[in-house]
ZAMARGU-4260 file (C-alpha; in steps of 0.2 Angstrom, whole numbers, plus 5000, padded with zeros to 4 digits):
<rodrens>
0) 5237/4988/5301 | 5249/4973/5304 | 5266/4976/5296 | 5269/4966/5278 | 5284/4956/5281
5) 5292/4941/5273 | 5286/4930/5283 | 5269/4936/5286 | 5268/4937/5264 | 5274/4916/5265
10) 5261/4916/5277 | 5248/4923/5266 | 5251/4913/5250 | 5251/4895/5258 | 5237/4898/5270
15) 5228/4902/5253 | 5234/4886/5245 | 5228/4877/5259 | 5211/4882/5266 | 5205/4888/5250
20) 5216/4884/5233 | 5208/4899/5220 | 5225/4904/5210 | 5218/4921/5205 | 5216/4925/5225
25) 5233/4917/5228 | 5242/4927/5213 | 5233/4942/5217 | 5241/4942/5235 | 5255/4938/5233
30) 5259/4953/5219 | 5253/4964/5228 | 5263/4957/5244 | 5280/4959/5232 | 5274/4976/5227
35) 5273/4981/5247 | 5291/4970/5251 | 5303/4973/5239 | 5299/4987/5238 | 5291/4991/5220
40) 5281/5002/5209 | 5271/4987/5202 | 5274/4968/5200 | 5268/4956/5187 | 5267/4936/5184
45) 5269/4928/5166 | 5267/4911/5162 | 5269/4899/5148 | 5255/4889/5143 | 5265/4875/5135
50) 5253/4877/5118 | 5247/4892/5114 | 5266/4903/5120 | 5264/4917/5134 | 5249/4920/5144
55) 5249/4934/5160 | 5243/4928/5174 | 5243/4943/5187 | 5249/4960/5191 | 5247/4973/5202
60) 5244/4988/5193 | 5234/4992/5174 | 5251/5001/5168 | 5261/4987/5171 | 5248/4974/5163
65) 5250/4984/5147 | 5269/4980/5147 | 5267/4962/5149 | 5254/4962/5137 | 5268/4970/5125
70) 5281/4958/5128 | 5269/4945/5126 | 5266/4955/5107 | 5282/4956/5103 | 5290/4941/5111
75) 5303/4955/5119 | 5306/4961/5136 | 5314/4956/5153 | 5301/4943/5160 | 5303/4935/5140
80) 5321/4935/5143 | 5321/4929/5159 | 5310/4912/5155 | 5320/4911/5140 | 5339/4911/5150
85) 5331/4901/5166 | 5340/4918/5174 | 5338/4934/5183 | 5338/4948/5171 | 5341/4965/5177
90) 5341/4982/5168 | 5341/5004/5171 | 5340/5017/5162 | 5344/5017/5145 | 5352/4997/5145
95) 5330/4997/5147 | 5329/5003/5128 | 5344/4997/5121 | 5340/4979/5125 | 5323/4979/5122
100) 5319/4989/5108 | 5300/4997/5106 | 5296/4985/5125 | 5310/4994/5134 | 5305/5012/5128
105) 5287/5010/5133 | 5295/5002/5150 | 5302/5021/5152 | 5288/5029/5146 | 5277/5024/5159
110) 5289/5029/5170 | 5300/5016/5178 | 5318/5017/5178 | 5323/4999/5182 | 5316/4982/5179
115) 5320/4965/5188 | 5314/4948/5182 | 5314/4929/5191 | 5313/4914/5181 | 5298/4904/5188
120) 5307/4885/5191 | 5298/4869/5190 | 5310/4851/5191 | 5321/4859/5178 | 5309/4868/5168
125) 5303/4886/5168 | 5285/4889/5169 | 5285/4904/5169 | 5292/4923/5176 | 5290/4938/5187
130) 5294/4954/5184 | 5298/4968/5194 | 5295/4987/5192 | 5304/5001/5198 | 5301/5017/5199
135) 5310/5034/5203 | 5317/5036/5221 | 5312/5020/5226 | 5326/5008/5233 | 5325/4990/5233
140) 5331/4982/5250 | 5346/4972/5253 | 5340/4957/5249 | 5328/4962/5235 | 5335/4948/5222
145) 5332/4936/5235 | 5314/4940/5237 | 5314/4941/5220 | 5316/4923/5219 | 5305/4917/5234
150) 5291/4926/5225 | 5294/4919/5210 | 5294/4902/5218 | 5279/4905/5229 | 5270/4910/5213
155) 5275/4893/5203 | 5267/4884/5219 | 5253/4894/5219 | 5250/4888/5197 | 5256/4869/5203
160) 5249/4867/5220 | 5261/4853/5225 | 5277/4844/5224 | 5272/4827/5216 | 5258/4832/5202
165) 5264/4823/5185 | 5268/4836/5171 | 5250/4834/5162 | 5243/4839/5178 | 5254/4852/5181
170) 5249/4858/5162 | 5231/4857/5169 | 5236/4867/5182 | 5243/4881/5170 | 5226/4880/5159
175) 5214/4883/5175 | 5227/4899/5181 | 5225/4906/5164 | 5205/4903/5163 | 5203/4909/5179
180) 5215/4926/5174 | 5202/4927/5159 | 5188/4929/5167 | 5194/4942/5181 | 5200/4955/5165
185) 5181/4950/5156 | 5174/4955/5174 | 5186/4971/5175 | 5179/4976/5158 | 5161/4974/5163
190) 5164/4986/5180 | 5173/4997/5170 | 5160/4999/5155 | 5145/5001/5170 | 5154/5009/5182
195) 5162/5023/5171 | 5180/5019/5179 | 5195/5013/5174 | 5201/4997/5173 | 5216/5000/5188
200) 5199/5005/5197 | 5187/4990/5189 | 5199/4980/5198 | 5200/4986/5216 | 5180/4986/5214
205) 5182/4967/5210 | 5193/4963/5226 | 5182/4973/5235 | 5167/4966/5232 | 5175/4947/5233
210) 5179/4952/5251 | 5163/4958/5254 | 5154/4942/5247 | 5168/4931/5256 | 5172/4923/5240
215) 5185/4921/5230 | 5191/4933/5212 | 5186/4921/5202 | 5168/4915/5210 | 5166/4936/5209
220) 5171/4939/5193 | 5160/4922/5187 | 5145/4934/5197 | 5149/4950/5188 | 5148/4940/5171
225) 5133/4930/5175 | 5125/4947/5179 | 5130/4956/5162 | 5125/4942/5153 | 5107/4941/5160
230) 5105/4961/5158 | 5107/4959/5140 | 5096/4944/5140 | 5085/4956/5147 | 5086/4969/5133
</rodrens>
């Protein structure tokens, strides 16, 4: 297997925007990329909708989808923080608990002992944010705040898609990453119920069968559903 470098994970993310824009397959990368990079213990995207507040967009692990979801709950947490500042927020240990209150403790109880977050730019404004996760014994590299950044920047093109899109496009933008988000977790929950696996698992069953298909998550997902929906038709 080729070596994951910082290069290669640029690479990765606009090639995908460019032979084939699909911004679940292009978040889904480019997480997992970070995760593999910075390094991490998982890695997740938030945005903000511009209407309806917070939405989550992508992350690499179920554990760390239930933290997001939490700050999303509670409007608390060091990806909120960080879209709220426009800045990089860091935090260990207990500075975790004591700044985020009921967020921060279940950021230790699953087990990670430090948590970075990037604010997502766009002309001025912040769309959105990435968090990082750390967990015991792992050492981020050098330049880890760096990478930090370019991911988060990678992710905003991969929402926006270009340079010269007008805010109500961009906003359009936000809507189809969100809708396409939404269907990938209804299509993890249907794997999950049928094949009697978790969701972590109802996920990598998702990728999988997107590559085997050589389609994207979200034409996969759109399979998976339109499948459940004519079983129960069936009934």
């Amino acid at each position: 297997m080729t070596e994951m470098t910082t290069e290669r994970a640029v690479a990765e993310t606009v090639a995908a925007m460019v032979r084939h824009y699909d911004s679940g397959d292009v978040l889904d990368g480019l997480v997992r990329n970070c995760v593999a990079l910075y390094p991490a213990a998982a890695v997740a995207v938030l945005i903000d909708d511009g209407r309806r507040g917070l939405e989550m967009l992508s992350t690499s692990s179920h554990r760390a989808e239930e933290l997001e979801l939490l700050q999303i709950q509670h409007d608390r947490g060091p990806c909120v923080e960080s879209m709220r500042t426009a800045t990089m927020v860091s935090a260990a240990g207990e500075q975790i608990s004591d700044r985020w209150g009921v967020v921060g403790e279940a950021i230790l109880a699953a087990g990670y002992v430090a948590v970075h977050a990037y604010p997502m730019h766009w002309r001025g404004h912040v769309l959105g944010g990435l968090n990082v996760f750390l967990s015991p014994g792992t050492e981020p590299r050098e330049d880890a705040h760096t990478l930090g950044h370019l991911f988060a920047d990678l992710a905003t093109m991969a929402v926006t898609h270009s340079a010269d899109l007008p805010e109500g496009v961009v906003a359009a933008r936000v809507h189809e990453a969100i809708s396409a988000r939404s269907m990938v977790e209804q299509a993890k929950g249907v794997l999950a119920y049928r094949e009697n696996v978790g969701f972590a698992e109802a996920h990598q069953l998702l990728r999988e069968l997107a590559e085997q298909r050589g389609v994207t998550l979200s034409e996969t997902a759109h399979h998976v559903l339109q499948q459940a929906q004519r079983a129960t038709e069936s009934w």
